[in-house]
Structure formats: C-alpha cells, structure tokens
C-alpha positions in Angstrom: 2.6 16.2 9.4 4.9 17.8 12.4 8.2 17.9 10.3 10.3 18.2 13.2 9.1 15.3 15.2 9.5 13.2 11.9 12.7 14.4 11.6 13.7 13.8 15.3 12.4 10.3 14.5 14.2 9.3 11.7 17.5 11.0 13.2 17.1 8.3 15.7 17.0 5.2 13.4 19.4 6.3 11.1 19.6 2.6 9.6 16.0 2.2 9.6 14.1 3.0 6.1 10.8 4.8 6.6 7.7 5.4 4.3 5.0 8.1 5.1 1.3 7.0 5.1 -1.5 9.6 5.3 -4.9 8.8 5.6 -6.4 11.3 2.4 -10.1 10.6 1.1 -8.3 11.2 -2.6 -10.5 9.0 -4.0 -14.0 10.0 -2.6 -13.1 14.1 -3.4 -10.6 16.1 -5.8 -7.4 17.0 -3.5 -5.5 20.4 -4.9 -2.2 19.0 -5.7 -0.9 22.5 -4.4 -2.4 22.6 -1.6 -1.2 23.3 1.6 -1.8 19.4 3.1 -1.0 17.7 -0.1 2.6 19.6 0.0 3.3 18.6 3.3 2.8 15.1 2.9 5.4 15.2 -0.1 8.0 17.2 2.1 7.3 15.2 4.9 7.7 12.0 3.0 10.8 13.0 1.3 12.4 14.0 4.7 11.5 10.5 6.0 12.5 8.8 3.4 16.0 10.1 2.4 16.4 8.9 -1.0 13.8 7.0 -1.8 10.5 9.1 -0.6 7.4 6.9 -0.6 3.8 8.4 0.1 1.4 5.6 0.5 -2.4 7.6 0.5 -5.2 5.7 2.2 -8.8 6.4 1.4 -10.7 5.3 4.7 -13.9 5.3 2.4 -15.8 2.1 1.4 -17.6 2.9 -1.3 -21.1 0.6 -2.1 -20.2 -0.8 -5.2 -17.2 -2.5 -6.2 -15.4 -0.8 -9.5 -15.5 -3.9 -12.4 -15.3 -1.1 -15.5 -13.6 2.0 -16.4 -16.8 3.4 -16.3 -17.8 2.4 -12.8 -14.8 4.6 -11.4 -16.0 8.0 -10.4 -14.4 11.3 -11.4 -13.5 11.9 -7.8 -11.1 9.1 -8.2 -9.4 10.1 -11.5 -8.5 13.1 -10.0 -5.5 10.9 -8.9 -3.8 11.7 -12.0 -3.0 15.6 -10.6 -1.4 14.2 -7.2 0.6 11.2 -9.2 1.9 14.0 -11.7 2.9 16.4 -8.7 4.1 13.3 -6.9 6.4 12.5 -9.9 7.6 15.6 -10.0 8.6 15.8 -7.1 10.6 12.9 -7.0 8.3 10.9 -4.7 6.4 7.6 -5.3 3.0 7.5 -4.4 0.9 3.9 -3.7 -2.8 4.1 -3.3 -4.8 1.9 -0.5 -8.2 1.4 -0.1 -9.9 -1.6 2.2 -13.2 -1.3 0.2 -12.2 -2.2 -3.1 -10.8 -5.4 -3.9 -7.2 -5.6 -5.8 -8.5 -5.9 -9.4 -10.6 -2.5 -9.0 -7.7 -0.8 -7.5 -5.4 -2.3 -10.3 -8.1 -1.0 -13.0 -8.0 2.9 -10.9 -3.9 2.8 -11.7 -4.3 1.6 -15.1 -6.7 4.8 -15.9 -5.1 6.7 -13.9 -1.7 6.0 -15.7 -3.2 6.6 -19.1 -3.3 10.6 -18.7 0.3 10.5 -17.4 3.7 9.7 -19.5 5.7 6.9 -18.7 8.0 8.3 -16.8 5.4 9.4 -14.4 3.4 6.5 -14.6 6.4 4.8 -13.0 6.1 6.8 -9.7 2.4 5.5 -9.6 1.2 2.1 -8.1 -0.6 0.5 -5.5 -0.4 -0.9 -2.0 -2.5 -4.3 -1.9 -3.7 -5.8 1.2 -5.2 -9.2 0.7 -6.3 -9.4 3.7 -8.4 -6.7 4.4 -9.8 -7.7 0.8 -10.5 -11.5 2.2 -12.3 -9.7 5.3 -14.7 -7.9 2.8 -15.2 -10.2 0.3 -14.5 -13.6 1.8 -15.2 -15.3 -1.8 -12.5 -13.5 -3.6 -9.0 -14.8 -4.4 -6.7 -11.7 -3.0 -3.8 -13.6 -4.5 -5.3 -14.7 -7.6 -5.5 -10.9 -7.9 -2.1 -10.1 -6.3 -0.7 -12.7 -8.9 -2.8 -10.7 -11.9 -0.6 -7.4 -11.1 2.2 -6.0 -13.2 5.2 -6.4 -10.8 6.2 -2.9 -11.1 2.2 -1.7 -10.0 3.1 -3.0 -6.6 5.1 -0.4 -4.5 4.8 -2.0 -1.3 2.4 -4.7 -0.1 0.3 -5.7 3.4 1.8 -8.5 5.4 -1.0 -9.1 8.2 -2.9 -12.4 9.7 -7.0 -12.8 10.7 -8.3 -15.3 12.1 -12.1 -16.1 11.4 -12.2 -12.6 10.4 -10.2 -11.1 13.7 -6.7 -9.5 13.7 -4.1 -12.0 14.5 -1.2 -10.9 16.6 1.3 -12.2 14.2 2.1 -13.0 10.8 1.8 -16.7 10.6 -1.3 -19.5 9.9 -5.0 -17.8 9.4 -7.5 -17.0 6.9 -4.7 -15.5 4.8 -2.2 -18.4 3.0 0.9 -16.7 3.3 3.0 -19.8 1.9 1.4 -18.9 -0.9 1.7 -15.2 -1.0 5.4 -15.6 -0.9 5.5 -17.8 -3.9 3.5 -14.8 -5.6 5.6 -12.2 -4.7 8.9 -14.5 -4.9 7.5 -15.9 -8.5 6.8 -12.3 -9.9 10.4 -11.3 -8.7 9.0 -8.4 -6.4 11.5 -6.6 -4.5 9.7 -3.8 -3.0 8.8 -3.1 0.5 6.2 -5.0 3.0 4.4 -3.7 5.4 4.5 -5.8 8.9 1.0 -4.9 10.1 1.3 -6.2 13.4 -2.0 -5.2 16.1 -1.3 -3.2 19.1 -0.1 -6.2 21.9 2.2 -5.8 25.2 4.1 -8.3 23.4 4.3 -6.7 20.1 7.5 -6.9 19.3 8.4 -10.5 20.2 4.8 -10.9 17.9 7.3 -9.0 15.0 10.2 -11.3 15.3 7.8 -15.0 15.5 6.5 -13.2 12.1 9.8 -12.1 10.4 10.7 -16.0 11.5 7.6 -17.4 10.6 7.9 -15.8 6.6 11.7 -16.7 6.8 10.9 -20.2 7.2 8.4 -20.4 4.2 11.7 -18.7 2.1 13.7 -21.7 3.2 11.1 -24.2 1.8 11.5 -23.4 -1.3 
C-alpha cells in the first residue's frame, strides 16, 4: 500500500467510511504475520479506516476440491490463526474471501481457525461472503441457505453484486442472485455490518450505484 495516497484519499471523503482489501494468497501459503507486507496492510487499514480498521484478505486461488471436513483444510490455510492474532492485536478486524470455496467451507476455515485463538480474538475474525461468485461456481448450491447458516457475528461485511446467466450485471437489481431474499437473511439475522456495492466498470457507473441503492431500498420498504 502507498500510505500517502491512501491518506490523500481518505482526507478527501472525510464523511465517507473506508475498508482496505488486499489481494493475499493467505490461504494457499503461510504469510509471516511480521512481515514487512502483512504490516503494511494493518497500518494502511487502520489509517483508512479511522476507528474502525477493517482488512478484508482475498485469496485469488481456487483450489480443486471444495473443503466439507476439518480435515480437508490444508495447513497452509490454518496459518490464518497467526495473521487473525496479530490482526487482533492490533486492533484491526480481519474478513477472509475466497471465490473458490463456497460459504459453508469458508464458515468451517473461521470456525478452526477460531479454536486456537481466545474469544476476544476470535471476535476480530470472520468472513466476507459473496453469494454470487459462489452461485457462478456452483450453480446447484444455495448461497443463502449458507449465508442464512452463519453466526451473525462471523459476517464482517458481505458482497452485494448481480449476474445474469452467469455475466456481471451493471447493477444491483433482478438476476441469478434473489436479492429480496438476501435482504430478509441479513434483515432476519439482525446484521448490521457493512456491504460491499460491487458494481462492474460502466461509463454510467454511478447512476448504476444509485438504481442499486434504490433498487435494495425498495425491497426494505416491502417488508
């Protein structure tokens, strides 16, 4: 991270909340907790975001078999529990994201993960689901089923983004994705974290944010 672009950044927005993403294969190889890129994505997380630094790691890896069992994780993975504890530490919450594992294997990483760490720093540990990209791998899964399966406080922030027949939508609104029922999840559980408006690169791409923030206002007012 270039601190003092970030920091340039969020001087600009000052009433804008920011979380720090870092693509990290954390759980395809062990990453030294002290190191000098695993440090800088905590300080660079914590200048973004102010008093409530989130790091959200994403694994771009996809591995071959989907994790059903304790057993099935590999060590590689488990070496989570060293960046969660330094994470905690420091004061800075840290979700996990991976496209190639559904929710339930991610949910079972965190649980292990969480046994080798106290409770207090098990609370700075969770995940960032994405149903979508899990519908796009394994179109005969239930995402929400899934999402609807986790401990409300496992969720740290969670993916708000549309396909169509398997191709990013512009917007966050009708797809392969129910989102009326996503909402009732979420609403149901009582989750108040953050979401994640992924919306695709477009000329019109922030008119495409607002139809979405409308869209998911709307299915609020249903209910």
């Amino acid at each position: 991270p270039v601190l003092p672009r970030l920091q340039a950044l969020v001087d600009a927005f000052p009433e804008m909340d920011f979380d720090l993403a870092m693509a990290l294969p954390c759980l395809t190889q062990r990453v030294d907790p002290m190191g000098e890129q695993f440090q800088a994505a905590l300080k660079a997380a914590k200048l973004v975001g102010r008093s409530q630094p989130h790091l959200r790691l994403v694994d771009p890896a996809r591995p071959d078999d989907v994790w059903e069992a304790p057993g099935d994780i590999p060590q590689e993975a488990l070496g989570m529990a060293d960046l969660a504890r330094e994470g905690a530490r420091q004061g800075v919450v840290i979700s996990i994201e991976n496209s190639g594992q559904p929710i339930r294997s991610m949910a079972l990483l965190v649980r292990q993960v969480r046994s080798s760490l106290s409770e207090q720093e098990s609370a700075f540990f969770g995940l960032c689901p994405d149903p979508t990209n899990q519908l796009g791998r394994f179109p005969d899964s239930d995402p929400l089923a899934e999402l609807d399966d986790l401990p409300v406080e496992m969720i740290k922030i969670v993916h708000f983004k549309q396909a169509r027949d398997g191709s990013p939508h512009p917007s966050v609104d009708t797809g392969d994705l129910d989102f009326e029922k996503m909402m009732r999840v979420l609403e149901r559980k009582g989750y108040q974290g953050a979401a994640i408006m992924e919306i695709p690169p477009h000329q019109q791409v922030f008119e495409n944010l607002s139809a979405s923030y409308e869209y998911l206002g709307g299915l609020s007012a249903q209910d």
